[in-house]
C-alpha distance (Angstrom), angle and dihedral (degrees) to the residues before:
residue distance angle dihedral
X1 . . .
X2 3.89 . .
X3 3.81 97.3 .
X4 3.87 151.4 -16.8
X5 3.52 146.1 -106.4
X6 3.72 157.5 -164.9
X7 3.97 105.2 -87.1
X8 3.66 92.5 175.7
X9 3.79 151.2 -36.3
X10 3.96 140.0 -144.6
X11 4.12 127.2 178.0
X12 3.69 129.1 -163.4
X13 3.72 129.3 -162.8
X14 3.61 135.2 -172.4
X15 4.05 117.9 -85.0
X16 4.37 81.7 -131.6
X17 3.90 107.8 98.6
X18 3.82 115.5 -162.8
X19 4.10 109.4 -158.9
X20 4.11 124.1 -167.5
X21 3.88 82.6 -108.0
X22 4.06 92.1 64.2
X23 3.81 90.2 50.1
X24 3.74 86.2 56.2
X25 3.46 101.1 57.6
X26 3.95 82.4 53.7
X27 3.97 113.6 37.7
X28 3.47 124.9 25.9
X29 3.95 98.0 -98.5
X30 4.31 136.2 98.4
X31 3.52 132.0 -145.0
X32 3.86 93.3 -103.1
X33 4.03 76.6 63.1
X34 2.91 96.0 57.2
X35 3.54 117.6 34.6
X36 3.74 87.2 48.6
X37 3.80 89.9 60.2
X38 3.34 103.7 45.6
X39 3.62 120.2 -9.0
X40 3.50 101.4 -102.7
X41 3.99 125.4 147.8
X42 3.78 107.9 160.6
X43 3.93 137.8 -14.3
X44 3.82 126.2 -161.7
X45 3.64 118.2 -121.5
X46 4.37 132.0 -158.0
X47 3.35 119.9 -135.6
X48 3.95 126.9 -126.7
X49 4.00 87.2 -83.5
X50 3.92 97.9 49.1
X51 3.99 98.4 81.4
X52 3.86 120.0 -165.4
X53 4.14 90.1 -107.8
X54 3.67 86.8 54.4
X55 4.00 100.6 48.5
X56 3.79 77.0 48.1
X57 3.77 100.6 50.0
X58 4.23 84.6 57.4
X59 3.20 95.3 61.8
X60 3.64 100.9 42.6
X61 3.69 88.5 49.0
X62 3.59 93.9 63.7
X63 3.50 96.2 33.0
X64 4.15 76.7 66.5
X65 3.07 92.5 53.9
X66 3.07 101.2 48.0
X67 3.83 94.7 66.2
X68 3.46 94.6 33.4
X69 3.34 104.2 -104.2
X70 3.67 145.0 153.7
X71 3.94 122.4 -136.5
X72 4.00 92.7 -121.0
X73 4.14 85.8 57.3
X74 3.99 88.3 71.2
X75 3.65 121.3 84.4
X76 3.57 105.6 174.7
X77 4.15 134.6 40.4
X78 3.20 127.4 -163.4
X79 3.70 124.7 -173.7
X80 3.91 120.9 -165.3
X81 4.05 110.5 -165.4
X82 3.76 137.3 116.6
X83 4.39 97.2 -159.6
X84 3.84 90.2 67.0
X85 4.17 94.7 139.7
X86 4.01 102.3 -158.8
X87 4.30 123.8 47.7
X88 3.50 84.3 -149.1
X89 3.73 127.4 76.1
X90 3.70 89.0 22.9
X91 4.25 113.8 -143.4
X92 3.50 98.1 -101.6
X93 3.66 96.0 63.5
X94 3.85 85.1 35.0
X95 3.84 85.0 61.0
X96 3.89 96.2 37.7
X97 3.60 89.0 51.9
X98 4.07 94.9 50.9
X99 3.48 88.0 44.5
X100 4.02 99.3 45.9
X101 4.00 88.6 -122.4
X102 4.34 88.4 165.0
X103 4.25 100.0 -148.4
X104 3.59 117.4 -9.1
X105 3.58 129.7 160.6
X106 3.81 98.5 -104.1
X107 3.89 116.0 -152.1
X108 4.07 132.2 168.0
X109 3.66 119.0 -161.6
X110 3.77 122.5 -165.2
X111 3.75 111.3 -161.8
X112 3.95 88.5 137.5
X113 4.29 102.6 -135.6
X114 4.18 91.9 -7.3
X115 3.66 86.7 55.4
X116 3.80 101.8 96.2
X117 3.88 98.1 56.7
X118 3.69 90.9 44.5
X119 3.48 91.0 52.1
X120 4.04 84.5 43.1
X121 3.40 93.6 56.8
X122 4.01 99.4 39.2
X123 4.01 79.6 61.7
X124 3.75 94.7 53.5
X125 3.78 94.7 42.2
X126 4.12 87.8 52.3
X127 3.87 102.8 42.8
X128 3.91 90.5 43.8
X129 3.97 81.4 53.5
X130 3.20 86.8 48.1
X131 3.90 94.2 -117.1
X132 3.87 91.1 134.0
X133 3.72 137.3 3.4
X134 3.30 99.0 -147.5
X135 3.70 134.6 24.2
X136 3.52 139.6 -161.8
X137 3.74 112.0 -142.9
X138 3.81 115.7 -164.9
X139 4.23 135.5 173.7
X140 3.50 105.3 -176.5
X141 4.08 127.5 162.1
X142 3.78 140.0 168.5
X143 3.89 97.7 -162.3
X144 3.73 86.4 169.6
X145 3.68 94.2 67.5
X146 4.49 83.8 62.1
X147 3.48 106.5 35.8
X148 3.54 121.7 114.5
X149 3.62 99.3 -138.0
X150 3.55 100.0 -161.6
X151 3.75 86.6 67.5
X152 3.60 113.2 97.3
X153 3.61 92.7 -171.0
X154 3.81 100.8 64.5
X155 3.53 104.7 8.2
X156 3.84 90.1 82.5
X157 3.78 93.3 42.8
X158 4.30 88.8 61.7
X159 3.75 125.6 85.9
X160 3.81 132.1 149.6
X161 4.21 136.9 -114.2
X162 3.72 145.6 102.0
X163 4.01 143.7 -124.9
X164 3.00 130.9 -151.8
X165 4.33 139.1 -158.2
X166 3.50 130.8 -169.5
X167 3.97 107.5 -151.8
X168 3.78 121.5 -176.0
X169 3.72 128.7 156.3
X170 3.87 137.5 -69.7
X171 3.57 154.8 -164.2
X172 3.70 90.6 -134.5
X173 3.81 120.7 37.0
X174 3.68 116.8 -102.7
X175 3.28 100.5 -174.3
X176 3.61 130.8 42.9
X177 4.03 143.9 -136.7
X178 3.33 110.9 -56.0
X179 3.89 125.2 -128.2
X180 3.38 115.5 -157.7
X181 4.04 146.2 142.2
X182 3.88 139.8 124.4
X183 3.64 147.8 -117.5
X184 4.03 102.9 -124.4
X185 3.43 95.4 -179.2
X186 3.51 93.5 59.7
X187 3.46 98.4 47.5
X188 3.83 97.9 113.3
X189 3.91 82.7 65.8
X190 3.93 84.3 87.8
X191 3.78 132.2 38.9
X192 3.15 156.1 -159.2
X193 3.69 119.9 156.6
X194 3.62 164.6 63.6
X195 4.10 124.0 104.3
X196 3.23 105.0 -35.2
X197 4.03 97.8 16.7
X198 3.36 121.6 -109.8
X199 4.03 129.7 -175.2
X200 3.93 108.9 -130.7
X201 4.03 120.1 162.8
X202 3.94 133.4 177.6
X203 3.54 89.3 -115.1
X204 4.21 101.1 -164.6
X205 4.24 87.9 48.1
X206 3.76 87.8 43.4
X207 4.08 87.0 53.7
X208 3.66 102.3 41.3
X209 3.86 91.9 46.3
X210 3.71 88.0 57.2
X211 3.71 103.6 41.2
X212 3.45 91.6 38.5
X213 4.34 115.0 40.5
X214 3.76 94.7 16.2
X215 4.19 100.1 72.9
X216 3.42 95.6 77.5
X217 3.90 100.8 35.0
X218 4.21 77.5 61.7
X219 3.91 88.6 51.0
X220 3.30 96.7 49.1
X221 4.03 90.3 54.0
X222 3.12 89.6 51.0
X223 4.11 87.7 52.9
X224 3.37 93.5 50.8
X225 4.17 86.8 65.9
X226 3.39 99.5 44.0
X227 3.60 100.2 -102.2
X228 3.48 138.1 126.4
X229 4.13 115.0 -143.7
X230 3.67 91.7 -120.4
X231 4.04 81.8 65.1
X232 3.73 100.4 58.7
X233 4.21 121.6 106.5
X234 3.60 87.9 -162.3
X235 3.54 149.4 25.8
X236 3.88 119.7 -165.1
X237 3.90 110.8 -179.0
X238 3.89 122.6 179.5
X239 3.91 98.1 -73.0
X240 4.22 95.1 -118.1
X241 3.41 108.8 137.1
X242 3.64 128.1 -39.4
X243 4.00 93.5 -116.4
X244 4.16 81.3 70.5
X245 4.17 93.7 36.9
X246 3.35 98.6 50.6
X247 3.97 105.1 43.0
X248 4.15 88.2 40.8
X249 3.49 90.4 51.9
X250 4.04 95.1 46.6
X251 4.12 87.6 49.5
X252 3.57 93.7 47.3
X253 3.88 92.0 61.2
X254 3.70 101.6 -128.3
X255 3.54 89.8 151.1
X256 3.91 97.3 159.9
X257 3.78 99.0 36.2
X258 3.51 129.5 97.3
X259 3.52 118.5 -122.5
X260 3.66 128.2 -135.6
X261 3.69 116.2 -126.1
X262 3.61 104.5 173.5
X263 4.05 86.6 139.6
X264 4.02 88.4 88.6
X265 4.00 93.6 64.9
X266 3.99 105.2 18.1
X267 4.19 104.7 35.4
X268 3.46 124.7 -150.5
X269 4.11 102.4 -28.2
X270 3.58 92.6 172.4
X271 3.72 117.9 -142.7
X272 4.43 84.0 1.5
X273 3.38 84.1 62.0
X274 3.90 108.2 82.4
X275 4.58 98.3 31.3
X276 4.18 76.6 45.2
X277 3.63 97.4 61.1
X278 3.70 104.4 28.6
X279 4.13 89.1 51.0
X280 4.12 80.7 50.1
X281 4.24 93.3 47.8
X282 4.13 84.9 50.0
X283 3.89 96.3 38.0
X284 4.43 87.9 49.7
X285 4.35 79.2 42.9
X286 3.98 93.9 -124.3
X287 3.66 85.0 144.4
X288 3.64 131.0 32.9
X289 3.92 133.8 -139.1
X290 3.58 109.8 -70.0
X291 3.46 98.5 23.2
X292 3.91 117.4 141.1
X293 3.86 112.6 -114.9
X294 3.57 129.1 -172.5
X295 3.97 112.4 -148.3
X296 3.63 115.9 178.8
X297 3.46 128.9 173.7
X298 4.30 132.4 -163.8
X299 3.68 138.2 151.8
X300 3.89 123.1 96.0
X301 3.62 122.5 60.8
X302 3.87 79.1 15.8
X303 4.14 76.0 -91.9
X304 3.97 117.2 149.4
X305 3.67 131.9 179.4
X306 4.07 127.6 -172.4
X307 4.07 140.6 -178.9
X308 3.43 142.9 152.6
X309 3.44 118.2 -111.4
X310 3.17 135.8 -178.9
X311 3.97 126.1 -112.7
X312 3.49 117.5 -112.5
């Protein structure tokens, strides 16, 4: 096999819906606030029993399905999310043991809202090495568990979900180079921490970083596969706010693509946030098997991460 790709992929969110009208009655802010700041409408929200690994295991368990899969045909999981509470049992084997996955390699990888496509592309770079044969590829965050919720300013940016991918090997690559790096000395731009955790960001460096640097990182991605923007179906950006999505997506020069915008009726779901509205574009059918998709991820660490993939 000379590459991988994306088989399949399923997302769960909690039943709980959060509107703009809730936050009211609990910060000082409206939905006119809101919305005009960053696009947001509602955001779903687990309760105290609905643990990341278990938001996670839903979406994995239809991403299964989904290709038609059994648990004991996956040999690898990866789980993308920076809320996971304990060190020790990490998601992944949280998730392979919900799911009855019998003895997979069992990674976490905590690149806060890049996460997912690193973890995407650590799959493809270990089946086509022939490291795995199948992988597991989950983005799963409770950012309800870390938000300070006397904090108008990100407290309505946070909701809650996962997405999942199954990746397996290929005669034809499915996903493409990835393009990815960081900004370390602008990694106290995002947060999470402190005892007990809290997210906190420097929201106007946060935006200008992204509107401004990140255009041509997403080009270049899209280089690296042999594509021109103008040739993408889709474009699936970290779901932030739409004040970041929709300026990134102009610059990038996606002009025929449609552009998730999941943000308005899921929040900010960190690394969930881009497997969570791509699996929603392909479950509505806005795009089409085969269809080149550009996911690209930033936020913590001021770390980002983009290919093209293509749709399964």
């Amino acid at each position: 096999m000379n590459g991988s790709r994306i088989a399949a992929l399923g997302h769960y969110q909690p039943a709980r819906v959060l509107t703009n009208e809730d936050l009211a009655g609990l910060v000082d802010t409206s939905d006119e606030w809101i919305t005009s700041r960053v696009g947001i409408r509602t955001r779903h929200i687990a309760g105290p029993d609905e643990p990341v690994d278990e938001l996670a295991a839903h979406a994995a368990a239809k991403a299964l399905a989904a290709a038609g899969l059994a648990p004991s045909d996956i040999d690898l999981v990866l789980v993308a999310t920076s809320t996971a509470v304990d060190r020790s049992p990490n998601m992944a084997a949280r998730v392979a043991a919900r799911l009855g996955i019998p003895s997979p390699a069992a990674m976490d990888v905590n690149v806060v809202c890049a996460g997912f496509t690193h973890a995407l592309a650590t799959a493809d770079h270990t089946v086509r090495a022939g490291g795995a044969t199948r992988a597991l590829v989950i983005g799963a965050d409770k950012m309800s568990d870390v938000a300070d919720w006397t904090d108008r300013t990100t407290c309505v940016l946070v909701g809650d979900g996962a997405g999942a991918a199954v990746v397996e090997a290929s005669e034809e690559p499915g996903i493409g180079p990835v393009r990815w790096g960081s900004v370390p000395e602008m990694g106290h731009a995002v947060r999470i921490e402190g005892t007990p955790s809290r997210f906190a960001q420097e929201g106007q460096s946060v935006y200008r970083w992204a509107t401004t640097q990140l255009p041509s990182v997403a080009r270049q991605a899209c280089e690296r596969s042999g594509l021109a923007p103008a040739d993408l179906a889709a474009v699936v950006l970290h779901q932030a706010n739409l004040r970041i999505i929709e300026p990134l997506a102009q610059k990038i020069g996606a002009v025929n693509a449609v552009v998730a915008k999941d943000v308005s009726e899921s929040g900010n779901t960190s690394a969930a946030s881009i497997p969570l509205a791509f699996s929603k574009l392909v479950e509505r059918g806005e795009i089409t098997t085969g269809d080149p998709v550009l996911l690209f991820g930033f936020g913590g660490n001021l770390s980002y991460a983009g290919q093209v993939v293509r749709c399964p």
